[in-house]
Residue, then its C-alpha position, 0 to 999 in steps of 0.5 A: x518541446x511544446x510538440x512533445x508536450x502535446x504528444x504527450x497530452x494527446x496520449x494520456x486523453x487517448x488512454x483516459x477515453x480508452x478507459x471510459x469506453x472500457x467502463x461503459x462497454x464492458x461488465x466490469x461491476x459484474x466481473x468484480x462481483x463474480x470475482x469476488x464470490x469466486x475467491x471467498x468460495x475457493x478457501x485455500x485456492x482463492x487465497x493463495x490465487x489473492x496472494x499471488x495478485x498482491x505481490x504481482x500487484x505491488x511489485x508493478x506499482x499498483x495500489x494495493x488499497x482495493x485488494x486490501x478492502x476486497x479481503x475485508x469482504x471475502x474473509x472478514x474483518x479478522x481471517x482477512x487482516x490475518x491473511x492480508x498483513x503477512x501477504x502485504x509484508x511478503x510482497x514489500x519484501x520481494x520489491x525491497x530484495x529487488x530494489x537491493x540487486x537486480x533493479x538497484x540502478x532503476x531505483x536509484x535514478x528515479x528516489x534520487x529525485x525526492x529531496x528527503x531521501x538522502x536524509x532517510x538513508x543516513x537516518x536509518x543507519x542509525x535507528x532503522x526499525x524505529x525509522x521504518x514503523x514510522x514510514x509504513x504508518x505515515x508514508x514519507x514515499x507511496x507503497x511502492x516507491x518505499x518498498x524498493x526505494x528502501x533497498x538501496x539504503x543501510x537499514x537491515x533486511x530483518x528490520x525492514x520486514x519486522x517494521x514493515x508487519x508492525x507499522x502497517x497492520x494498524x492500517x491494513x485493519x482499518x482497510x479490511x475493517x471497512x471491506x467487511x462492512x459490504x454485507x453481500x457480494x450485490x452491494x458492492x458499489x452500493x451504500x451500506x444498508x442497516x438491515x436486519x440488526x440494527x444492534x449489530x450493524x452498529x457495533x460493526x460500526x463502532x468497531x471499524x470506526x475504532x479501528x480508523x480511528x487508532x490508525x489515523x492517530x498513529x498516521x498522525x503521530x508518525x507524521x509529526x516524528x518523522x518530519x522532525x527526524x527527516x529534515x528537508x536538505x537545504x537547496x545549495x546542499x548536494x545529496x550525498x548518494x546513498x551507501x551500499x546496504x550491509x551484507 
């Protein structure tokens, strides 16, 4: 057992350097600023090629948070919350269809462990939209784990998608919100100067922290709802496995 904990840790120290020299060696900073320009430039191209990333990106566990700030800056606050909010639900989507079928076994194997789950899937029998607003707001599961781990329960597909768009869009506009601050495509990595337009910057401001503002009050509120419907089972409790979706 210890060996194999070493192994372990010796691998993870082996990527992690891996990645370090990766940072030091390579332009990555210059790759992400030409990328970046590349993709505002391209209009429906670079949109569609940024949809493309997204779903791909999320169906392989990756955050979705940076391509969501990079939106902000390539389109604005609002073309890129326009752009990102449909995308980001057709992504969930297709990892809910997938969690539903083909990778329903893999699914089930790994939310199994999360003590809340069989509590969430009896709930969303009953109050399914509701239930899912309220996941997307303040995430009980990450992204990812939620997308899929959602298509093995009884909530529907349609409230899953209409309750995926409305609870994520406070959120999705706060994360765009903030990529549109970047004012060029050099200042990426860099603090945001006031520059010229002092009035300007600072109603940009006044409307992002707005926008946080709304979205972590609804997190917050989420929160507090979802603890009080989703109780954690008691440890002697044996979770019951979760019921076939409806067809």
């Amino acid at each position: 057992m210890t060996g194999l904990i070493n192994r372990r840790a010796l691998v993870a120290l082996l990527l992690f350097a891996g990645l370090v020299a990766v940072a030091v060696l390579l332009p990555l900073e210059r790759w992400v600023v030409d990328g970046v320009t590349a993709l505002r430039a391209a209009g429906l191209v670079g949109a569609l090629v940024y949809a493309a990333v997204y779903v791909v990106a999320t169906l392989a566990f990756l955050p979705a948070a940076p391509l969501t700030v990079g939106a902000g800056f390539a389109y604005g606050p609002v073309v890129g919350t326009l752009l990102v909010s449909p995308v980001s639900v057709l992504a969930a989507s297709a990892a809910f269809a997938l969690g539903r079928t083909v990778a329903r076994p893999w699914v089930a194997r790994r939310v199994a462990r999360r003590p809340r789950f069989a509590a969430l899937d009896a709930a969303l029998g009953a109050g399914g939209l509701k239930l899912v607003v309220l996941l997307r707001l303040s995430p009980l599961l990450p992204f990812s784990v939620t997308n899929y781990g959602l298509g093995l329960t009884q909530v529907r597909a349609s409230h899953f998608v209409l309750g995926s768009w409305l609870g994520m869009l406070p959120v999705t506009a706060a994360f765009v919100s903030l990529g549109a601050l970047v004012p060029s495509p050099d200042a990426l990595g860099q603090p945001v100067s006031a520059g010229d337009g002092a009035l300007r910057t600072a109603l940009t401001w006044i409307g992002v922290a707005a926008t946080v503002a709304v979205a972590v009050l609804l997190t917050r509120a989420a929160r507090a709802a979802l603890a009080r419907a989703l109780p954690l089972p008691t440890p002697d409790a044996a979770p019951p496995a979760p019921q076939e979706p409806p067809r």
